[in-house]
Each structure stands twice: as structure tokens, then as C-alpha cells.
N, C-alpha and C positions, 0 to 999 in steps of 0.2 A: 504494500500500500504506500505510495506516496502524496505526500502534499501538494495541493497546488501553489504556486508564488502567486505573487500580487501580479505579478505581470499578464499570466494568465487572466485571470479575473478580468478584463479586459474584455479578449474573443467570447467568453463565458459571456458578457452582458451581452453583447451584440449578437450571440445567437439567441439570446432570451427575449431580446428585445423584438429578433426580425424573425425567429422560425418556432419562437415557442418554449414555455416549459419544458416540457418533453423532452425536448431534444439540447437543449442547455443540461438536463438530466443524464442524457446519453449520453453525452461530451465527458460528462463528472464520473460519470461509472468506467467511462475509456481510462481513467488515470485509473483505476482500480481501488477508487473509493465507494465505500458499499450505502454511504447514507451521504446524498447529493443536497437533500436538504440542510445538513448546516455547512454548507458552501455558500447557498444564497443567503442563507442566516449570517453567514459573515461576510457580503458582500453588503446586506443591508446594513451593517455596523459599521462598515469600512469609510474613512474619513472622506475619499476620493470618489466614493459613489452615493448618491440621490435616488432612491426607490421612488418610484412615484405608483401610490396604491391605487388610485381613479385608473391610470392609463397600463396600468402594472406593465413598467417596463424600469432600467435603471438608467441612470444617466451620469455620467464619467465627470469629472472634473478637472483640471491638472493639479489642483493643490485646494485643499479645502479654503473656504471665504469664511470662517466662523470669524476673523480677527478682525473684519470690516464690523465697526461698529455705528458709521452712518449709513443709511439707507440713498439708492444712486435714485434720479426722478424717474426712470422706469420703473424700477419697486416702490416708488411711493404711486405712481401714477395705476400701476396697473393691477388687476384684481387678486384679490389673495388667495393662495394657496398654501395646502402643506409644509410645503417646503418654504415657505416663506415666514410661514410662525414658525416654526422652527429656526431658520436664519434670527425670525426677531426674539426668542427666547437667547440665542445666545447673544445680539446684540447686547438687550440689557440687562444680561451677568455684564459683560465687559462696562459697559456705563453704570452700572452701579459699582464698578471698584472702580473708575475712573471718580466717580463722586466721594467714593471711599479717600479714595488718597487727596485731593482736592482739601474738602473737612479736614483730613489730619493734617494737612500744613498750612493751614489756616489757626486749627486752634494750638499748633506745635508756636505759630508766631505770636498769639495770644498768651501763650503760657510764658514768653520773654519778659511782659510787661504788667500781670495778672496774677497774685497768688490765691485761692481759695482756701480760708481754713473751715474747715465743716464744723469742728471741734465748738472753737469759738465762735462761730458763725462769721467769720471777718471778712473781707475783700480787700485787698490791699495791691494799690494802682500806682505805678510807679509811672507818674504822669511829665517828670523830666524826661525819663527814657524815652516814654510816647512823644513828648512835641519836639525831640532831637532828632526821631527817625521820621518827621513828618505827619504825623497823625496829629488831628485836632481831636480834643477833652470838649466833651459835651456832656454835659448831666443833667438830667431832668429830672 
């Protein structure tokens, strides 16, 4: 029994896509693998390829787009599909750790001129430092 490579997976999609099940099935049993279905089960996991379940066929990519975190104006313009929540599921993990790190050096620059005591309940503003690096003190 041998394994298929990634490179295979390839021919594998495009007889699945243009002759069929079946016969992407045949192909997978030619290597001498006895259970063809977790080939496409790892073809649907694989970073490089798009199942599309409506048209059941897959679709190749050269390098997965999950790291694209803005949307281009044909995906904003044009109607949604699966693969497209999915693209916008991972959009915003990436935008929420982009907002993540944002906040932390925002309140990392706050914390130069801001100490909180919970203890005593104090605040203590160290409003020299503030008007030397630019910042105006406003208190209401």
C-alpha cells in the first residue's frame, strides 16, 4: 500500500471534478489503497483545495488566501457562498488579533504615564511625562 503525495491530489481532483466519483475512486484503488474515501476526506482538509458541496466538485489553489484579511470589491460585490464564510470566518480571527495587538500597545503606552492601585483605590497621572510626550490633560 502506498500513499498518495500532495502532488497527486491534483489529477485526483480533476478526474473528480470532470469524470466523477467513481472513477477518482478507481484512480485511488490503482495506488493500492483499499479505503478511497479518506483521500477525498483529506483532500477536503487540505489547505490548497476548496470542496464546493452545491457543485460537488474541488477547486485547487496555488497557496491558500486565509492570511488576506481584507475582502477585494468582487467578494464584497458578489453573492455569498460557502467558501466565502468560511474565507470571512478566518478573516476575522486575523482582525481580531490584529485589534488584539492594537489595544495592547495602546494600553502598554498608557501604562508609561498611569499607575492603578486597586488596593487603595488611587490613580496616579504622571501629567509632566504626559505634556513632554505631547499629550494634553483634560479632566472633567
Amino acid at each position: 500500500m502506498s500513499k498518495i503525495k500532495d502532488s497527486e491530489l491534483i489529477s485526483i481532483a480533476q478526474i473528480y471534478n470532470n469524470e466523477g466519483r467513481q472513477a477518482a475512486y478507481k484512480l485511488i484503488r490503482s495506488h493500492d489503497i483499499k479505503q478511497p474515501y479518506a483521500v477525498l476526506k483529506r483532500m477536503k482538509k487540505h489547505p490548497n483545495f476548496v470542496y464546493d458541496k452545491s457543485k460537488d466538485h474541488f477547486i485547487y489553489q496555488d497557496k491558500p488566501h486565509s492570511d488576506d484579511v481584507f475582502m477585494s470589491m468582487e467578494e464584497l460585490c458578489s453573492p455569498v457562498n460557502i467558501e466565502q464564510i468560511q474565507k470571512i470566518d478566518n478573516r476575522s480571527i486575523a482582525m481580531e488579533k490584529l485589534i488584539q495587538d492594537l489595544l495592547g500597545d495602546r494600553l502598554l503606552e498608557l501604562s508609561k504615564y498611569i499607575i492603578l492601585e486597586s488596593s487603595s483605590k488611587t490613580m496616579m497621572i504622571d501629567q509632566t511625562s504626559l505634556k513632554n510626550a505631547g499629550y494634553k490633560v483634560i479632566s472633567y
